[in-house]
C-alpha positions as MATLAB code, in Angstrom:
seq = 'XXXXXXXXXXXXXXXXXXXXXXXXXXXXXXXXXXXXXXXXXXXXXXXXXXXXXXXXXXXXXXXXXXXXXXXXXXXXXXXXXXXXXXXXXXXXXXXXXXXXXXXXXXXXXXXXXXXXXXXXXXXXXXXXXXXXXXXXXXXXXXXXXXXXXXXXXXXXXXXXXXXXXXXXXXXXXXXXXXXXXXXXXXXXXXXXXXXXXXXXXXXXXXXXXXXXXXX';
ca = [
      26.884  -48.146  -49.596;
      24.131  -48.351  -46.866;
      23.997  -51.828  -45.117;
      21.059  -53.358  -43.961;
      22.017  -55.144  -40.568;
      18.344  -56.185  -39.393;
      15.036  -55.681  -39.889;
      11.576  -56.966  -37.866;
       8.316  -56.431  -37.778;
       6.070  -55.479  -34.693;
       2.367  -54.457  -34.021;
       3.810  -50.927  -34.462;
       5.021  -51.125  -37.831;
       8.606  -51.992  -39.177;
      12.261  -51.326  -37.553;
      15.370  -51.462  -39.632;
      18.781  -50.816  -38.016;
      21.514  -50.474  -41.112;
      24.684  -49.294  -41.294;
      25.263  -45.542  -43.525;
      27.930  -45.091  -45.966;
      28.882  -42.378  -43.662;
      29.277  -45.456  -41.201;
      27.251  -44.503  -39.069;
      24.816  -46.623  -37.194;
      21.419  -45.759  -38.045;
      17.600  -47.098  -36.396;
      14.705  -46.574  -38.880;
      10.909  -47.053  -37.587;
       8.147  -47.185  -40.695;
      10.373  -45.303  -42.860;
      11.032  -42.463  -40.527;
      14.871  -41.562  -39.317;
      15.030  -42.140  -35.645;
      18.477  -42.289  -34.871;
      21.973  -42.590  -35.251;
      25.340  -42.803  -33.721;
      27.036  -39.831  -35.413;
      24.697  -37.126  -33.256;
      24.287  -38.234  -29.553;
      24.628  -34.879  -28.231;
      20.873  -34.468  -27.625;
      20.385  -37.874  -25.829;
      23.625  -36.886  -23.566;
      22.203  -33.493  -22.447;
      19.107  -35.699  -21.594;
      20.964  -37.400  -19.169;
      23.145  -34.233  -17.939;
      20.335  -32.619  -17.571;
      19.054  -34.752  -15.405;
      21.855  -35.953  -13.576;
      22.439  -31.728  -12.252;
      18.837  -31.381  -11.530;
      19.013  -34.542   -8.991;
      20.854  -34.390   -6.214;
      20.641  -38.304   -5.789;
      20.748  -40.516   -8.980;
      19.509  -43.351   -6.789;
      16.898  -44.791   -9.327;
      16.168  -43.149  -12.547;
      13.940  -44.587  -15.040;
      14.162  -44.115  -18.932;
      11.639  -44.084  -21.620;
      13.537  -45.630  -24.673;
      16.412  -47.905  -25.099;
      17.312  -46.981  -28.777;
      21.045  -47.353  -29.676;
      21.493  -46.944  -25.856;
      22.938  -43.484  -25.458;
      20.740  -41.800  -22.638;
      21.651  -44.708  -20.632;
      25.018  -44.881  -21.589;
      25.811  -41.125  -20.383;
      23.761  -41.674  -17.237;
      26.175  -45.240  -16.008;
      29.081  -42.708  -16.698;
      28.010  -41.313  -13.550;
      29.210  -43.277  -10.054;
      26.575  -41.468   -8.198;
      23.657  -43.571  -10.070;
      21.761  -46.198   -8.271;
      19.874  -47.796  -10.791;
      18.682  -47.380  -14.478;
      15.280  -48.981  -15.774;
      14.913  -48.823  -18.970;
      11.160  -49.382  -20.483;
      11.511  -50.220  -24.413;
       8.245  -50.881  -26.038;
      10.190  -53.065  -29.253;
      11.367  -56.259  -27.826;
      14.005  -56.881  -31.515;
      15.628  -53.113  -30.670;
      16.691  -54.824  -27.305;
      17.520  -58.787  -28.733;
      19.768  -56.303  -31.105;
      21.665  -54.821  -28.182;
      22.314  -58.278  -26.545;
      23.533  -59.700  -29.901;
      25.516  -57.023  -30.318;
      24.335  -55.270  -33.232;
      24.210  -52.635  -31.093;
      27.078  -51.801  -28.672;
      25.361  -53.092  -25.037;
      25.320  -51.193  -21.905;
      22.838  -54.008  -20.964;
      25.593  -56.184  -19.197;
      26.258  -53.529  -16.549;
      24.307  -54.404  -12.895;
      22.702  -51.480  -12.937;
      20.609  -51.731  -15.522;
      17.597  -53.294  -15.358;
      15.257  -53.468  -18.681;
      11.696  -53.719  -19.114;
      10.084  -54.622  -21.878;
       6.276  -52.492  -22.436;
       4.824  -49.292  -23.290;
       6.785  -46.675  -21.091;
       3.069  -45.092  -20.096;
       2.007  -48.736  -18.477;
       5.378  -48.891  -17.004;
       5.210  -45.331  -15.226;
       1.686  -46.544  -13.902;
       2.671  -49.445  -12.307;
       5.036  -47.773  -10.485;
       4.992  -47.424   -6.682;
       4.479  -43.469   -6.175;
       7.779  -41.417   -5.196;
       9.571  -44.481   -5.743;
      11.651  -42.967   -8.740;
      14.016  -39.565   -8.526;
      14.199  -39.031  -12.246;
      12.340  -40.033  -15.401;
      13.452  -39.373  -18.940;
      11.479  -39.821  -21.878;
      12.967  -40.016  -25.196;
      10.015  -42.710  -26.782;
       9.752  -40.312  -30.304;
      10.345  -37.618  -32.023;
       8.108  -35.325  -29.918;
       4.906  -34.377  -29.659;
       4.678  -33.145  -33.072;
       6.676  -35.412  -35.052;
       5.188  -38.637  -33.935;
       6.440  -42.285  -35.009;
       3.484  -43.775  -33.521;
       0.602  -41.976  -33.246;
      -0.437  -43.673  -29.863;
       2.810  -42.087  -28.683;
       0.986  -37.976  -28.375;
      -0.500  -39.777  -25.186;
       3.765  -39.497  -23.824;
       3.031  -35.624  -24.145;
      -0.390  -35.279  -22.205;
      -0.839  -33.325  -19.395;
      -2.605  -36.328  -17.496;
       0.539  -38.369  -18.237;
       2.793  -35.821  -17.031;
       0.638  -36.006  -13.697;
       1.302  -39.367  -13.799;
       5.394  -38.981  -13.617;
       4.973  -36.475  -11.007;
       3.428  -38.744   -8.829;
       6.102  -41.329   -9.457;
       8.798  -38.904   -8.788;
      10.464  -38.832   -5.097;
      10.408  -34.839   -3.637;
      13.809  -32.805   -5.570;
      13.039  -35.499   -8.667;
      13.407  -34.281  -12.018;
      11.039  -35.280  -15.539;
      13.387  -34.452  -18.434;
      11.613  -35.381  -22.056;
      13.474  -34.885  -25.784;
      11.814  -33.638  -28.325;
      13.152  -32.954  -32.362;
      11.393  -29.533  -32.641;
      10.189  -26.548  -30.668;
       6.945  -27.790  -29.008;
       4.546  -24.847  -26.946;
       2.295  -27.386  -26.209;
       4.481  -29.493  -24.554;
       6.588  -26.266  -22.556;
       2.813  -25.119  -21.229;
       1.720  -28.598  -20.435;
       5.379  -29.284  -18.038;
       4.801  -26.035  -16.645;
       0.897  -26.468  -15.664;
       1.993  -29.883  -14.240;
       5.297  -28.988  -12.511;
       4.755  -25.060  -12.061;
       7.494  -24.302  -14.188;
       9.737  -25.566  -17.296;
      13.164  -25.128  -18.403;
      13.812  -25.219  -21.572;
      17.011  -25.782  -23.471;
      17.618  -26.090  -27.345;
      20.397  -28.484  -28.819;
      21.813  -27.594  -31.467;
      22.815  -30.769  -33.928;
      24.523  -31.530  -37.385;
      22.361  -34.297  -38.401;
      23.841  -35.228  -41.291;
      25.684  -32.570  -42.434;
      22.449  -30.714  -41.854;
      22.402  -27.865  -38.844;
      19.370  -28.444  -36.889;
      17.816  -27.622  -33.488;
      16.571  -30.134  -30.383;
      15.232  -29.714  -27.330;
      15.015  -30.899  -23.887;
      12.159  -30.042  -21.747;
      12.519  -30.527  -17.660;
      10.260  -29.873  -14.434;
      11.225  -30.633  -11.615;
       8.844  -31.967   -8.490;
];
């Protein structure tokens, strides 16, 4: 039987995390599936992605908290610096710190923000970052939150490049196949490498993707 474990309310609309008969761990947003704990492969690759197209981790900044496990496989690595970590949904982080959510909050290196990952790019000093990853939705063409197809813009993109130190890296998830978003990485970082994930999501074979350029 599926458990409700919490449930909140936000400007964007309403977040339940339950718990699956499965047993797995599970983060709904207005209905939609977001994620769960039983498929993480996608949100790893984000990070080892990343973490081989950097030569030093020494601050890294992540779009999206979620059930933490971007963040979790980039602290695996000792060559990391530091990890900010802009969530827009202040309950999905009070759930981590209750520990609803396993935490990787309690480890130094992590620093959390909480805001709109596009205002929190912005108000960063330029080159002051060597990696940004943005896992915020499903991708440009599965949106939770409409406001969201802003992530996926090519002025945005601009935006990250700026931020980005010279050999950084902007690696961004998305659920589908998405030639809108390959052509707009490539236009902004002259090229884009591509790599499809493929998933069981619930007993269902599916494919992700992870989209990179690299400054």
């Amino acid at each position: 039987m599926t458990v409700e474990l919490a449930r909140a309310l936000s400007p964007r609309g309403e977040l339940v995390l339950r718990r699956r008969d499965d047993g797995a761990l599970e983060l709904r947003v207005n209905g939609v599936f977001v994620m769960d704990d039983r498929e993480t492969s996608s949100e790893e690759l984000l990070a080892s992605a990343t973490l081989e197209a950097v030569r030093r981790p020494d601050r890294v900044l992540v779009g999206g908290l979620g059930l933490g496990y971007t963040v979790r496989a980039l602290l695996a690595d000792s060559r990391l610096g530091q990890v900010v970590v802009a969530e827009i949904e202040p309950d999905v982080v009070s759930w981590m710190r209750s520990g609803l959510v396993p935490s990787i909050l309690d480890d130094p290196r992590v620093e959390v923000v909480v805001g709109d990952v596009r205002a929190v790019v912005t108000d960063l000093p330029d080159a002051s970052v060597d990696a940004i990853l943005l896992d915020v939705d499903n991708g440009p063409d599965f949106l939770v939150y409409n406001e969201n197809s802003a992530i996926y813009s090519s002025d945005f993109l601009i935006t990250c490049r700026t931020k980005l130190r010279a050999g950084g890296a902007l690696t961004v998830w998305s659920s589908s196949a998405s030639a809108a978003l390959e052509a707009a990485v490539g236009s902004v970082f002259g090229t884009c490498d591509v790599k499809p994930v493929p998933v069981d999501l619930q007993g269902r074979p599916e494919l992700y993707y992870v989209y990179q350029g690299s400054s």
